[in-house]
C-alpha positions as CSV (number, residue, x, y, z in Angstrom):
1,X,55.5,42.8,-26.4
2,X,52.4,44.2,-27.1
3,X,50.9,40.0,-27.5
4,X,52.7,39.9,-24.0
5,X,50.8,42.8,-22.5
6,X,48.0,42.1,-23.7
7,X,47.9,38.4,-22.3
8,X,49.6,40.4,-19.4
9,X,46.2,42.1,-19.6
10,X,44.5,39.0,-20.1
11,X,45.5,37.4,-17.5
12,X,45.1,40.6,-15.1
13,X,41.5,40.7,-16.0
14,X,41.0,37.0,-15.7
15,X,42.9,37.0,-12.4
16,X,40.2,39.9,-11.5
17,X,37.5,38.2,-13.1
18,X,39.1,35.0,-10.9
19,X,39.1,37.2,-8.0
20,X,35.6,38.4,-8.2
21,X,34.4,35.0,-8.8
22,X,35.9,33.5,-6.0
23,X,35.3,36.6,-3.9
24,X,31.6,35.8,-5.4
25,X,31.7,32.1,-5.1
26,X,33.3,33.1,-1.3
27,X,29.7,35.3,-0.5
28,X,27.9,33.3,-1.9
29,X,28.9,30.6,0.1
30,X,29.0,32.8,3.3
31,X,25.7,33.4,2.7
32,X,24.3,29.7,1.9
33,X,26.3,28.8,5.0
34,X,24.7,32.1,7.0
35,X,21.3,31.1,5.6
36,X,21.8,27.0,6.2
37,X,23.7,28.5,10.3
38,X,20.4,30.7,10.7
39,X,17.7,27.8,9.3
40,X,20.1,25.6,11.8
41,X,19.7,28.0,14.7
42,X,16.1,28.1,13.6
43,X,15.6,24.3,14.0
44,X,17.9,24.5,17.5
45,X,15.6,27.9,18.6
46,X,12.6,25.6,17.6
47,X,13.6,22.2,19.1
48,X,14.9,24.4,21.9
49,X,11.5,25.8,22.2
50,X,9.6,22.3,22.0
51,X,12.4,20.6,25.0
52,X,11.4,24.1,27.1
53,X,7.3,23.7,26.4
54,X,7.8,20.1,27.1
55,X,9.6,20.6,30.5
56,X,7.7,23.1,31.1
57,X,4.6,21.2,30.5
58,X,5.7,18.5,32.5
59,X,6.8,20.5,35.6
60,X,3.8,21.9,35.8
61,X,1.6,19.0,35.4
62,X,3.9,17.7,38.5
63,X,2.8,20.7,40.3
64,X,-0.5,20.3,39.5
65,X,-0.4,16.7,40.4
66,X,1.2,18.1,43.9
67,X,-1.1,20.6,44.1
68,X,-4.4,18.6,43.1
69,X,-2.5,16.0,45.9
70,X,-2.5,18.9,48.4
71,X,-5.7,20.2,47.4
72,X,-7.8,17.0,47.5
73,X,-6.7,16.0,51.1
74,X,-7.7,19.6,52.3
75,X,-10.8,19.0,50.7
76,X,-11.4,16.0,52.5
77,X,-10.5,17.3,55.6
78,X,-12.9,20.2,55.2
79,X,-15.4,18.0,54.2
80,X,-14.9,15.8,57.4
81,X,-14.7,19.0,59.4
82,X,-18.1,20.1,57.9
83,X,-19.4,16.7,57.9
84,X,-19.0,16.3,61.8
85,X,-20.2,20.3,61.8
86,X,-23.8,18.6,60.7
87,X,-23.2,15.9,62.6
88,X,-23.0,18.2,65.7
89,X,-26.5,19.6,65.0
90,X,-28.0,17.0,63.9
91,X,-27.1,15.9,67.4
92,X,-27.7,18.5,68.5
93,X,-31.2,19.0,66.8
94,X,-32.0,15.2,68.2
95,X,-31.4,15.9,71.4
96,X,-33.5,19.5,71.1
97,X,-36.2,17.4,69.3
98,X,-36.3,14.3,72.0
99,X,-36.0,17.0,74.7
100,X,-39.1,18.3,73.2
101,X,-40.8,15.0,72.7
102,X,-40.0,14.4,76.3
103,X,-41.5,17.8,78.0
104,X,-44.6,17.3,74.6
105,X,-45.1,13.7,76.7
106,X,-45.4,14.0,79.9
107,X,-47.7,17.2,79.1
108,X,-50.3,15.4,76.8
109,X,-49.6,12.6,79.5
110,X,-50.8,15.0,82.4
111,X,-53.5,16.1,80.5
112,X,-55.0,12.5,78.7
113,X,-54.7,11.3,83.3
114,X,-57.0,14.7,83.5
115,X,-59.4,13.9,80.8
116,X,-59.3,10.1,82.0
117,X,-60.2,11.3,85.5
118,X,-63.0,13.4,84.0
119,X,-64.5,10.2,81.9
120,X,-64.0,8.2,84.9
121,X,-65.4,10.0,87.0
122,X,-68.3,10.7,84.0
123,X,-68.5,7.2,83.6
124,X,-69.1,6.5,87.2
125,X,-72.1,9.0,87.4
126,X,-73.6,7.5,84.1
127,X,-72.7,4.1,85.7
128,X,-74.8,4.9,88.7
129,X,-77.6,6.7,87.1
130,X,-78.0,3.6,84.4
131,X,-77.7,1.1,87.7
132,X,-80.1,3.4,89.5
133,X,-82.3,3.3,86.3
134,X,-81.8,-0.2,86.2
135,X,-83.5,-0.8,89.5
136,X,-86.2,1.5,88.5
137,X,-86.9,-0.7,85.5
138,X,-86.3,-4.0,87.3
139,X,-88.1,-2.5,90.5
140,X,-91.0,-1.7,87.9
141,X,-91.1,-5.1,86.1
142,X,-90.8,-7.0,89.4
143,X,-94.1,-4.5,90.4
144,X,-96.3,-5.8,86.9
145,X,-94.6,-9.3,87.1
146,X,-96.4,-9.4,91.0
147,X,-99.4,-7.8,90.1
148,X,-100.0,-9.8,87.2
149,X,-99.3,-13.1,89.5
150,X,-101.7,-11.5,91.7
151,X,-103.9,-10.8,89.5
152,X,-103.4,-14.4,87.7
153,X,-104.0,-15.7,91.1
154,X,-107.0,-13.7,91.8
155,X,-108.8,-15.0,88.7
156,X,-107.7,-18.6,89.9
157,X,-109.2,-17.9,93.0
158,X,-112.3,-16.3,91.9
159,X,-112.3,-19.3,88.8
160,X,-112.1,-21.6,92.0
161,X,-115.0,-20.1,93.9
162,X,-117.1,-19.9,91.0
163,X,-116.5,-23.2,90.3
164,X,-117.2,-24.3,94.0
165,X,-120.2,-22.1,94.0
166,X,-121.5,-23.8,91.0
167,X,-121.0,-27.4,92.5
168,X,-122.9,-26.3,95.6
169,X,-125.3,-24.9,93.5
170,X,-125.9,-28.0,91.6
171,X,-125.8,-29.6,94.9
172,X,-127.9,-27.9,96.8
173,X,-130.6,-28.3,93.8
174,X,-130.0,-31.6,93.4
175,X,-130.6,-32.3,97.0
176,X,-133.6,-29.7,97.4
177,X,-134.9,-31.1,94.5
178,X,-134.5,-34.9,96.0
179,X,-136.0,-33.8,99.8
180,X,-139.1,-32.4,98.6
């Protein structure tokens, strides 16, 4: 009996020591299967994360794209409006500037007919004093021109008579001297 209880024994303790092992082996493997479910839900929380960033990511860049889409034509249409917003005064500015030029003209035209008049009229009373001192000269040269002919003429005329004299002279000797 006492061989039987103590195998009795035996096998209590080794049914223990049986029962702590697999109660061991049984937390052990709850835990390896909690640690392997958490690094699991880890990798899922991760990839998770990563299909979320990517989406996320991705909407937004289709936004954006929208967005830069929406953006760019209001940017070209307030570029246009601004663009025909210079045009305008520029226009404007031309028209201002040619008014100008006009009213600039027909001043400095007015006042280049005023100053035109004045030469003229400058030009008419130099004209006339040079044509007046023109006939003073030509009446002048026509005046030593005559009396130089006149005098030319004079000293023909008196060459002439002296000559003349001078023949009757001779002659008159010549025949006084042949008489007597």
């Amino acid at each position: 009996e006492r061989g039987r209880v103590a195998r009795a024994e035996h096998r209590r303790r080794a049914d223990i020591r049986d029962a702590m092992r697999a109660k061991a082996a049984t937390h052990i493997q709850a835990r390896l299967r909690g640690m392997g479910a958490r690094r699991e839900m880890r990798e899922q929380q991760t990839a998770a994360r990563h299909i979320q960033r990517v989406h996320r990511g991705a909407r937004v860049r289709k936004e954006t794209r929208h967005q830069h889409a929406a953006a760019s034509i209001i940017q070209a249409r307030f570029h246009e409006y601004i663009a025909q917003q210079q045009h305008r005064k520029v226009v404007e500015e031309t028209n201002r500037t040619a008014a100008a030029l006009r009213i600039q003209a027909r001043v400095r035209g007015m006042q280049d007919r005023g100053r035109v008049r004045v030469i003229r009229f400058k030009q008419k009373r130099l004209q006339q004093k040079q044509d007046q001192a023109a006939n003073r000269i030509q009446k002048v040269h026509r005046g030593n021109v005559s009396r130089k002919e006149l005098k030319e003429l004079l000293i023909k005329e008196v060459l002439a008579v002296e000559c003349i004299q001078k023949q009757y002279r001779k002659h008159y000797t010549f025949i006084t001297k042949h008489k007597s």
